[in-house]
SELUM-318181 format. One record per residue (C-alpha): residue number from 1; residue in one letter; chain; z, x, y. Coordinates in steps of 0.25 Angstrom, whole numbers, plus 5000, padded with zeros to 4 digits. Layout:
% residues N
+-----+------+-------+------+------+------+
|  nr | rest | kette |    Z |    X |    Y |
+-----+------+-------+------+------+------+
| NUM |    A |     A |    Z |    X |    Y |
...
+-----+------+-------+------+------+------+
//
This chain:
% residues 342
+-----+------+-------+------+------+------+
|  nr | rest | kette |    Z |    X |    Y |
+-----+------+-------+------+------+------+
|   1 |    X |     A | 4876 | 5102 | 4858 |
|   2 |    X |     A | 4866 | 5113 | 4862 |
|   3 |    X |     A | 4852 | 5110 | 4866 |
|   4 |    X |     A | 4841 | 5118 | 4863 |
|   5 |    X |     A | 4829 | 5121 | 4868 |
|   6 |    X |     A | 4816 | 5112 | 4864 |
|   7 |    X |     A | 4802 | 5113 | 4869 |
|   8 |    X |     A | 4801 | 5102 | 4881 |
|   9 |    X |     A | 4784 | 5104 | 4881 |
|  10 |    X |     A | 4780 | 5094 | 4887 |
|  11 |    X |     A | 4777 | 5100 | 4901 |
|  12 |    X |     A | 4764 | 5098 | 4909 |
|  13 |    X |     A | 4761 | 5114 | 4906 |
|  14 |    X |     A | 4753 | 5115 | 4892 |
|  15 |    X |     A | 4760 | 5128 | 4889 |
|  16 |    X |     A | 4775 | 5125 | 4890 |
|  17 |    X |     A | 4783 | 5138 | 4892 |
|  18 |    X |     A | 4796 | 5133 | 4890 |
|  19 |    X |     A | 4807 | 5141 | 4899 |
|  20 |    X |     A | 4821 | 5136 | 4892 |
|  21 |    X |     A | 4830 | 5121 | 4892 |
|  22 |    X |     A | 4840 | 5118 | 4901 |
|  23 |    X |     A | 4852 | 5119 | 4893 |
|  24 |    X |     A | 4847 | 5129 | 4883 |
|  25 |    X |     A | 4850 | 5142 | 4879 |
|  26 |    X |     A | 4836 | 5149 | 4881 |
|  27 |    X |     A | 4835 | 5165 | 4875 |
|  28 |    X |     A | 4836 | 5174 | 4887 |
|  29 |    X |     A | 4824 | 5181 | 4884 |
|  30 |    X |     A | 4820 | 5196 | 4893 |
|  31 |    X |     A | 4809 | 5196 | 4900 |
|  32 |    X |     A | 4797 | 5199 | 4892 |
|  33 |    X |     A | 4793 | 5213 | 4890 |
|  34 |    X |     A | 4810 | 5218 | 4889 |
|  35 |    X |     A | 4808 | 5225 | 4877 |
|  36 |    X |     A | 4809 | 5238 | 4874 |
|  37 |    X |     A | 4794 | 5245 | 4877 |
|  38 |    X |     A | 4790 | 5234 | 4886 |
|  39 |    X |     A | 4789 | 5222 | 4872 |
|  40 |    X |     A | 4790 | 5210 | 4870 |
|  41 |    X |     A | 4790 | 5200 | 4859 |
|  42 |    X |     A | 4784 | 5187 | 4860 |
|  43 |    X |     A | 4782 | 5176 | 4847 |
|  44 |    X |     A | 4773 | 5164 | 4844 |
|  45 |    X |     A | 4780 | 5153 | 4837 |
|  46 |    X |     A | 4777 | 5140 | 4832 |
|  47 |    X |     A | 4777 | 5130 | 4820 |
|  48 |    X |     A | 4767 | 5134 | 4809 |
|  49 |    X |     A | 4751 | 5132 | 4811 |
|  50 |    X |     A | 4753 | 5129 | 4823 |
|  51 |    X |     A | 4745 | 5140 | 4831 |
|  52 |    X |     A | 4756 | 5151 | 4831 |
|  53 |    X |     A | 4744 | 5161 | 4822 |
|  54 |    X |     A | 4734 | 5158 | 4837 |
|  55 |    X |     A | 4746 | 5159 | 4846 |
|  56 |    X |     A | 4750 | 5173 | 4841 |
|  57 |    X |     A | 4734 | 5179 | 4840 |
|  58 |    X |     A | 4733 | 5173 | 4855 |
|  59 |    X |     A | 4745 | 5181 | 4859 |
|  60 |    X |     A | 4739 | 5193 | 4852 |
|  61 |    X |     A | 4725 | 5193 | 4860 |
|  62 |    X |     A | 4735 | 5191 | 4873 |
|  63 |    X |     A | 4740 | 5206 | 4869 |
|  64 |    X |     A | 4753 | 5203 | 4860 |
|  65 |    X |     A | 4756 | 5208 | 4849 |
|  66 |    X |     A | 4757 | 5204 | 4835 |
|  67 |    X |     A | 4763 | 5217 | 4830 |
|  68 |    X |     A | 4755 | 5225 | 4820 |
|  69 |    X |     A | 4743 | 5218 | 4814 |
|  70 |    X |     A | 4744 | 5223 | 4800 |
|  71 |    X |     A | 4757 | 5214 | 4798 |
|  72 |    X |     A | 4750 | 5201 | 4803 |
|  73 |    X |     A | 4749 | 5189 | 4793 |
|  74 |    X |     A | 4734 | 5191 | 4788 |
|  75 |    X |     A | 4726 | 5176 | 4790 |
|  76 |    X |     A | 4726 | 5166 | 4778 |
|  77 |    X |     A | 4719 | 5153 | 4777 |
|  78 |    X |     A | 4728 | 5145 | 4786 |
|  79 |    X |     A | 4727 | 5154 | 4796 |
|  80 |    X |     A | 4713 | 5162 | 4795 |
|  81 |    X |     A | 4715 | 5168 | 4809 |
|  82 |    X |     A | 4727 | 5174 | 4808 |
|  83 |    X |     A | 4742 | 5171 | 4809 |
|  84 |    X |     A | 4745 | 5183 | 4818 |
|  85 |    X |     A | 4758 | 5183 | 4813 |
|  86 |    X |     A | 4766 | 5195 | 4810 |
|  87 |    X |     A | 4768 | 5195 | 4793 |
|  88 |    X |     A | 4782 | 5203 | 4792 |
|  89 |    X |     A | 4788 | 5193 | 4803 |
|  90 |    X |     A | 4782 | 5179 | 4796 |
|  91 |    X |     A | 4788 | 5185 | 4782 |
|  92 |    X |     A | 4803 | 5188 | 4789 |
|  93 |    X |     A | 4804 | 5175 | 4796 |
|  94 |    X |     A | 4799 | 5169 | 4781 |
|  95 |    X |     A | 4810 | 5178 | 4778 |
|  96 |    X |     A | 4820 | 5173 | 4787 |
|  97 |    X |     A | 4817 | 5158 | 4787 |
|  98 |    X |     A | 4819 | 5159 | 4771 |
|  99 |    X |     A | 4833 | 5166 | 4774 |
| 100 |    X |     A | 4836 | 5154 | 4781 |
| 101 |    X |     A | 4833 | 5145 | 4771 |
| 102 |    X |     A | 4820 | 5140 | 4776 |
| 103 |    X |     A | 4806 | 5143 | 4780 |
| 104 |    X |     A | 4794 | 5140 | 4789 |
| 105 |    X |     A | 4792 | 5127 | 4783 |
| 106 |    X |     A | 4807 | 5123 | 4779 |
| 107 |    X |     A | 4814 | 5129 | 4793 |
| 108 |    X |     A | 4830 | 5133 | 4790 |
| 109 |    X |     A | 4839 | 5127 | 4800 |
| 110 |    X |     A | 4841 | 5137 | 4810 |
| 111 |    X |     A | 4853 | 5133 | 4818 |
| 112 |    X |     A | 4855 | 5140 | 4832 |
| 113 |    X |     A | 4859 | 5155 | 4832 |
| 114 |    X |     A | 4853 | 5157 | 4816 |
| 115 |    X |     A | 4845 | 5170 | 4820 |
| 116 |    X |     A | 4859 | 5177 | 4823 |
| 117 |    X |     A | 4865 | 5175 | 4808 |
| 118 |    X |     A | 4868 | 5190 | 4805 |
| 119 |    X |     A | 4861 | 5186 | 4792 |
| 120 |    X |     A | 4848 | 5187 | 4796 |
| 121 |    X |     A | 4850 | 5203 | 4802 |
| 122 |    X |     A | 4842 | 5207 | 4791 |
| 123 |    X |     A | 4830 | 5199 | 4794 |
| 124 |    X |     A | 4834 | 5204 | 4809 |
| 125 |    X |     A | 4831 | 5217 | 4803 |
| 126 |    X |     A | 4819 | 5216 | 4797 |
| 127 |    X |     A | 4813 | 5209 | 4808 |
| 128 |    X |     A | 4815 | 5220 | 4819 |
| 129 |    X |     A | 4809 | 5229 | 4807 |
| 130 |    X |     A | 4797 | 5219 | 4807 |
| 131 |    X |     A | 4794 | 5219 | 4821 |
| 132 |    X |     A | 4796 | 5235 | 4823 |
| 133 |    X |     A | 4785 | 5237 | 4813 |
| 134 |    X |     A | 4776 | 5225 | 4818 |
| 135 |    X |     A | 4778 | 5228 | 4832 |
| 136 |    X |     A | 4779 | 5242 | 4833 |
| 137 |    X |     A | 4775 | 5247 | 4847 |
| 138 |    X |     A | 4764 | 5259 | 4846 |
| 139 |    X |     A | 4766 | 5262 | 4862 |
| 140 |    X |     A | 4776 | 5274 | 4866 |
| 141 |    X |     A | 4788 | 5271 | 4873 |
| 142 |    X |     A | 4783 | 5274 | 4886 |
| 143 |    X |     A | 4773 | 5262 | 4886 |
| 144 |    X |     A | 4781 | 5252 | 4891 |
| 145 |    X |     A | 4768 | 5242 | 4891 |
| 146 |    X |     A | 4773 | 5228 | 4888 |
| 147 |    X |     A | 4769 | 5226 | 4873 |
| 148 |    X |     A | 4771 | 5210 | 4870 |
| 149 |    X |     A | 4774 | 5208 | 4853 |
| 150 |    X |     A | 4774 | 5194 | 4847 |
| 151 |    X |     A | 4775 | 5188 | 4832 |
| 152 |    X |     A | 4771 | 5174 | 4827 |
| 153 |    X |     A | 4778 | 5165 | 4816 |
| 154 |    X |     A | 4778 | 5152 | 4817 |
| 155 |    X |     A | 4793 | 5154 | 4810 |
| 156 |    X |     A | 4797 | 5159 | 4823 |
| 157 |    X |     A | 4798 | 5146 | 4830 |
| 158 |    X |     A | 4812 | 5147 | 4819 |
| 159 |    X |     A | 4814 | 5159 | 4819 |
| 160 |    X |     A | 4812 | 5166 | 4832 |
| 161 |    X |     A | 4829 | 5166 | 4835 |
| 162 |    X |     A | 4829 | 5175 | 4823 |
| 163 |    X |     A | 4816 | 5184 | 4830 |
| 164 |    X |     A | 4825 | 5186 | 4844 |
| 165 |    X |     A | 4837 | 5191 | 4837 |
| 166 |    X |     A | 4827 | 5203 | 4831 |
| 167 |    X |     A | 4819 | 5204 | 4845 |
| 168 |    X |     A | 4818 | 5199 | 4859 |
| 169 |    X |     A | 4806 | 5189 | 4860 |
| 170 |    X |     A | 4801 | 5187 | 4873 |
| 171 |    X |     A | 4792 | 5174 | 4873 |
| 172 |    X |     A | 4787 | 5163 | 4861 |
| 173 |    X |     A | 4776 | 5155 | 4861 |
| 174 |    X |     A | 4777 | 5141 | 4853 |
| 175 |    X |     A | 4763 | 5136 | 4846 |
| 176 |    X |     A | 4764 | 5120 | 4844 |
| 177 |    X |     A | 4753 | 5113 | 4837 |
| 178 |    X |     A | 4752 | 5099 | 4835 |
| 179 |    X |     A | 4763 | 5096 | 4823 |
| 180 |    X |     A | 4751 | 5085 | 4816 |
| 181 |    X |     A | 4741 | 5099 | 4815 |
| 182 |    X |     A | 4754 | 5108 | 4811 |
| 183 |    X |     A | 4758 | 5099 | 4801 |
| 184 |    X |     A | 4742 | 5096 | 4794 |
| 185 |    X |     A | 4741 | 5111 | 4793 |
| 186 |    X |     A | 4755 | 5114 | 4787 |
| 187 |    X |     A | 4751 | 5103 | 4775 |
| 188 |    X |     A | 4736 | 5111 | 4774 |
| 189 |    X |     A | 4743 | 5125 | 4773 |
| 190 |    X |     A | 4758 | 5119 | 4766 |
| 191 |    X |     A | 4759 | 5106 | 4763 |
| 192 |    X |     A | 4769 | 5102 | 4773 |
| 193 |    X |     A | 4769 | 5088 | 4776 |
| 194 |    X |     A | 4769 | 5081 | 4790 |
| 195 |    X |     A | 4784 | 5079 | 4791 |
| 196 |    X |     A | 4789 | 5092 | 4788 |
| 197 |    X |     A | 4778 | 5099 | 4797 |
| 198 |    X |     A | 4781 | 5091 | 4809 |
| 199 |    X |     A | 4796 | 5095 | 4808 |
| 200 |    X |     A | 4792 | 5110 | 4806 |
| 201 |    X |     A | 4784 | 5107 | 4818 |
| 202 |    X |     A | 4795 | 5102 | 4826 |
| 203 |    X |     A | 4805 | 5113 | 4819 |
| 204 |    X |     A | 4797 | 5123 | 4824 |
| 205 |    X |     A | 4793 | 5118 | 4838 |
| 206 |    X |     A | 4809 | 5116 | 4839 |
| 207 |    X |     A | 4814 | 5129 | 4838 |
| 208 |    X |     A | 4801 | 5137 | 4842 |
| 209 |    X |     A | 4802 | 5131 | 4856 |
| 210 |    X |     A | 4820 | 5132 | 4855 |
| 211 |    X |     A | 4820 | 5145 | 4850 |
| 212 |    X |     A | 4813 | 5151 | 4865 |
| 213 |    X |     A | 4812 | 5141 | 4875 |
| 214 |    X |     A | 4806 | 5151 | 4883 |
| 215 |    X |     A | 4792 | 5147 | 4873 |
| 216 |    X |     A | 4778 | 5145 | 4876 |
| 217 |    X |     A | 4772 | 5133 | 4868 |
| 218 |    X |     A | 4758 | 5133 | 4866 |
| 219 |    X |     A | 4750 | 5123 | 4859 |
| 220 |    X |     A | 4739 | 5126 | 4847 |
| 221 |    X |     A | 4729 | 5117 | 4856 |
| 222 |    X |     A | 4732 | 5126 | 4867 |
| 223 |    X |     A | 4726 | 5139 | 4860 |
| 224 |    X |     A | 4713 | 5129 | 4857 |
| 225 |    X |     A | 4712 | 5119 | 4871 |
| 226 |    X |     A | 4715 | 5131 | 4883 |
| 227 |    X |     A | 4715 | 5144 | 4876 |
| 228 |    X |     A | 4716 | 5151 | 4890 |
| 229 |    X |     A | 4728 | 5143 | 4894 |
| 230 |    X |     A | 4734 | 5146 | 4882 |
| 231 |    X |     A | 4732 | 5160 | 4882 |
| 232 |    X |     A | 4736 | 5161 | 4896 |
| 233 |    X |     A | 4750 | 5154 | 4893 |
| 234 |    X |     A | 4753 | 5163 | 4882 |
| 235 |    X |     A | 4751 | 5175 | 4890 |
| 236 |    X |     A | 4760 | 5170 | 4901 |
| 237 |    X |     A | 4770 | 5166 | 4893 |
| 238 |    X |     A | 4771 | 5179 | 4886 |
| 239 |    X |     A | 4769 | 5189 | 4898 |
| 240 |    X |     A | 4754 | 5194 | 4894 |
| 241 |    X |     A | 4745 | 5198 | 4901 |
| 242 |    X |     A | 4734 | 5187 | 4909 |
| 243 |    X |     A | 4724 | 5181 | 4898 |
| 244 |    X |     A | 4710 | 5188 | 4899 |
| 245 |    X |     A | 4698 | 5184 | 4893 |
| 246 |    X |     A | 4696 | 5194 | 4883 |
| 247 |    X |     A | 4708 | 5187 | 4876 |
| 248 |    X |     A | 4704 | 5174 | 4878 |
| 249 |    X |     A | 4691 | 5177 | 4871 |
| 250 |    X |     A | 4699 | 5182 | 4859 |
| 251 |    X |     A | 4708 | 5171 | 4858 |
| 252 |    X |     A | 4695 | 5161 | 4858 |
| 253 |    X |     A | 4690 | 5169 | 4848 |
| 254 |    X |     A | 4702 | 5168 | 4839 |
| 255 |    X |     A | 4703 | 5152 | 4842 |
| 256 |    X |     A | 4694 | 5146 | 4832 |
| 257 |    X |     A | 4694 | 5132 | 4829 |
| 258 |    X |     A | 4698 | 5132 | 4815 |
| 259 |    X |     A | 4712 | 5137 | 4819 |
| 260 |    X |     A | 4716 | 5124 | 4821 |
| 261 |    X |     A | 4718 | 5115 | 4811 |
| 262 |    X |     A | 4723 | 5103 | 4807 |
| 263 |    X |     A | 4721 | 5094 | 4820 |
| 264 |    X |     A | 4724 | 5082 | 4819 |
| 265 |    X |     A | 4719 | 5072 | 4828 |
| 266 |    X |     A | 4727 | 5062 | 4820 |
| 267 |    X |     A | 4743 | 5062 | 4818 |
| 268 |    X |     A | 4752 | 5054 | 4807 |
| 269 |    X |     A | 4765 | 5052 | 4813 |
| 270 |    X |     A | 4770 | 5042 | 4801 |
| 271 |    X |     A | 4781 | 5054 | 4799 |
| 272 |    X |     A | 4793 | 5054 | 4810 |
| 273 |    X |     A | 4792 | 5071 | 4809 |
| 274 |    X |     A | 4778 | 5070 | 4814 |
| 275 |    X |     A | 4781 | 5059 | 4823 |
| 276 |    X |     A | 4790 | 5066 | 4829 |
| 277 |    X |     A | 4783 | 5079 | 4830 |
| 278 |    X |     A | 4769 | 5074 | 4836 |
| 279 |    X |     A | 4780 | 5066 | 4845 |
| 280 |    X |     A | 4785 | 5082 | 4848 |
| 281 |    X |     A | 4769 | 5087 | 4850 |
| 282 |    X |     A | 4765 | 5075 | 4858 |
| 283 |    X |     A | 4751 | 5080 | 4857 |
| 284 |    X |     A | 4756 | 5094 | 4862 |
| 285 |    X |     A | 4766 | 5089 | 4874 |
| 286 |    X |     A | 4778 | 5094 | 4865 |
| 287 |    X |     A | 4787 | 5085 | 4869 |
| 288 |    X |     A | 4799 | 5091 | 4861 |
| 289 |    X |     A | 4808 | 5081 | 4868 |
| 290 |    X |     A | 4806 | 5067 | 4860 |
| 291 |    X |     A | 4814 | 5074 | 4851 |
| 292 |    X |     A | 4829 | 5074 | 4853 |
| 293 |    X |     A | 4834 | 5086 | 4856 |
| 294 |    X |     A | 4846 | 5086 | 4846 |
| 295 |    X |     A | 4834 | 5081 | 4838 |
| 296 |    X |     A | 4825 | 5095 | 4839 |
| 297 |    X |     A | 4837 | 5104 | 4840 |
| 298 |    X |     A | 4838 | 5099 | 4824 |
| 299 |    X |     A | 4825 | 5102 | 4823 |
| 300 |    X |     A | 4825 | 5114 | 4829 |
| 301 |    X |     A | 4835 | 5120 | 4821 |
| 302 |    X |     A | 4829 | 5113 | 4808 |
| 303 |    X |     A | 4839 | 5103 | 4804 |
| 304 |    X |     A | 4829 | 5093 | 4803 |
| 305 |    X |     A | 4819 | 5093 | 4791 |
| 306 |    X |     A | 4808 | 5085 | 4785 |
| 307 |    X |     A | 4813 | 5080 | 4769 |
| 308 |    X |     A | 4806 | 5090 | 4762 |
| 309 |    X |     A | 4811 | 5098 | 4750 |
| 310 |    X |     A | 4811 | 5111 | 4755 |
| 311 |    X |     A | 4826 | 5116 | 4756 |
| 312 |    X |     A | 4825 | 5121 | 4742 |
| 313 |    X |     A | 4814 | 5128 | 4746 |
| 314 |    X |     A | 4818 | 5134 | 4757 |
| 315 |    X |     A | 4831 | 5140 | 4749 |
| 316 |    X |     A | 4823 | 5146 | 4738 |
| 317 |    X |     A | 4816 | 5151 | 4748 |
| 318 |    X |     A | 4828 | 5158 | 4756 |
| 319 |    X |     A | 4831 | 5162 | 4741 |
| 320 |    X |     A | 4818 | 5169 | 4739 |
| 321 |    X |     A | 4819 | 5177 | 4752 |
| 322 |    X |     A | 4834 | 5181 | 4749 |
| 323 |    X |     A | 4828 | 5188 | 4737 |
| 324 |    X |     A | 4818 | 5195 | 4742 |
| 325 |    X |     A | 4826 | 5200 | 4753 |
| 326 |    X |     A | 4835 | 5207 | 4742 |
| 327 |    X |     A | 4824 | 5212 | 4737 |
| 328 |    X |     A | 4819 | 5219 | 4748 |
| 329 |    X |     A | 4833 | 5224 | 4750 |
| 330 |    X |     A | 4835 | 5231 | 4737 |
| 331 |    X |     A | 4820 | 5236 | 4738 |
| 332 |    X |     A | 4825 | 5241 | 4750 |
| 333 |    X |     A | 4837 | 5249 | 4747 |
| 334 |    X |     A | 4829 | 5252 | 4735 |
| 335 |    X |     A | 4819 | 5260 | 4741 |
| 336 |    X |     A | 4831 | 5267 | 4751 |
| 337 |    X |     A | 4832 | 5283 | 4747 |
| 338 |    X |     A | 4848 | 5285 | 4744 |
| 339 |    X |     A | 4857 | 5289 | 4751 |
| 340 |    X |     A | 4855 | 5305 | 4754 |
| 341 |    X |     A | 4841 | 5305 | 4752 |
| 342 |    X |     A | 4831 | 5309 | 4760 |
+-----+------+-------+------+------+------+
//
């Protein structure tokens, strides 16, 4: 049986920049900067409100960019400073999820090699579409200054395989936050109960840190408890330039304390699924490896699942999506001039 790559976070060094497993077989990434003008594409992932909306505004102070600002998802009550989170990619992965029979909250399983399945060429299609309008470089040719470009979705922690068949994608960051926060503000916002957050929790933390062992974790508390250290690992990781203060000053600015919510000093771990996932944050050691491997390669791939009644769901849902695809189509080929017109 193949083994697969699983975040081993319990090193001395706060920021764990993981380098690949023995045995694994890690993507063979370029170094960064290979693409054509001198760009290259970097993602924050990460399970839902977890901190992914500060990570991705951090990385844009330190000089990445977010693409064009008109397409970014406006802030809404649950997240008041902004998710900074490009809205044509949130809606494809949304998209692409539902295709798959699932969506952020009910993941599809997602066996090893899924992204190739020639089925999903359209979505391939409309993705390089996405990031040619979001991305567009307003430079000439002949500036070859390195440009870094990145994305935030939480959805990517599933989903970036499917990302790097449309683009090569240079470096990830992971955001974790403590599972007993994640899981009290996904029951404010939607209702979720405890079990099923903790497993989405590990679902994502799973494949997130398999999907590029090359990763950099970085923890919520981290942005909060050593702002400069944080800032300073990110820009490392990502090949930007050293941390000035200017940046810093902005960054402060933009941490208020009311973005974290939900602390809990307190934890009920009555269920096994959040036993097992505060057993997996161990206070923000990650130690991945008290579960088995076989264990979390299940996980991973989403074999295991809360008993909640959500498959029903998650079909209409692949039903609703199918539709509007056609839709679009026939609109589409309905607005198409024929053929031998100008």
């Amino acid at each position: 049986m193949r083994r697969h790559a699983l975040v081993r976070l319990n090193a001395p060094d706060r920021f764990d920049r993981r380098v690949g497993t023995p045995g694994v077989d890690a993507p063979q990434l370029r170094p960064m900067g290979y693409e054509a003008g001198g760009t290259t594409t970097v993602c924050v992932m990460g399970m839902h409100r977890s901190g992914t909306s500060v990570a991705a505004r951090m990385l844009q102070l330190l000089g990445v960019s977010l693409g064009d600002p008109d397409l970014l998802l406006q802030p809404g009550r649950d997240n008041p400073a902004g998710y900074w989170e490009n809205r044509l990619i949130k809606e494809l992965n949304d998209k692409l999820l539902a295709h798959l029979s699932g969506s952020w909250d009910q993941p599809p399983v997602l066996d090893d090699g899924w992204e190739h399945d020639a089925a999903l060429d359209d979505f391939r299609a409309q993705a390089s579409v996405i990031l040619a309008d979001s991305f567009t470089r307003s430079r000439s040719d002949s500036d070859r200054t390195r440009v870094v470009v990145g994305w935030k979705d939480p959805r990517l922690s599933l989903l970036l395989p499917f990302w790097r068949t449309v683009t090569p994608i240079a470096a990830t960051i992971v955001v974790v936050r403590d599972p007993s926060e994640v899981a009290r503000s996904l029951f404010a916002r939607n209702g979720i109960e405890a079990p099923q957050a903790s497993l989405l929790w590990l679902r994502y933390l799973f494949a997130a840190s398999s999907a590029d062992p090359g990763h950099l974790v970085v923890r919520l508390d981290d942005f909060f408890t050593d702002l400069h250290g944080t800032l300073a690992a990110i820009a490392g990781h990502l090949g930007l330039p050293r941390l000035d203060e200017a940046v810093e000053h902005s960054a402060r600015e933009h941490l208020e304390p009311t973005l974290r919510h939900h602390v809990t000093p307190d934890v009920d771990i009555g269920n096994p699924l959040v036993a097992l996932a505060q057993e997996v944050w161990s206070s923000g050691a990650l130690r991945c490896e008290v579960v088995p491997v076989i264990v979390a390669d299940g996980i991973r791939r989403g074999w295991f699942r809360p008993p909640i009644d959500g498959e029903v769901l998650a079909r209409a849902r692949a039903q609703v999506v199918a539709l509007r695809e056609t839709v679009r189509r026939r609109r589409l080929t309905a607005t198409r001039p024929p053929r031998g017109e100008p």
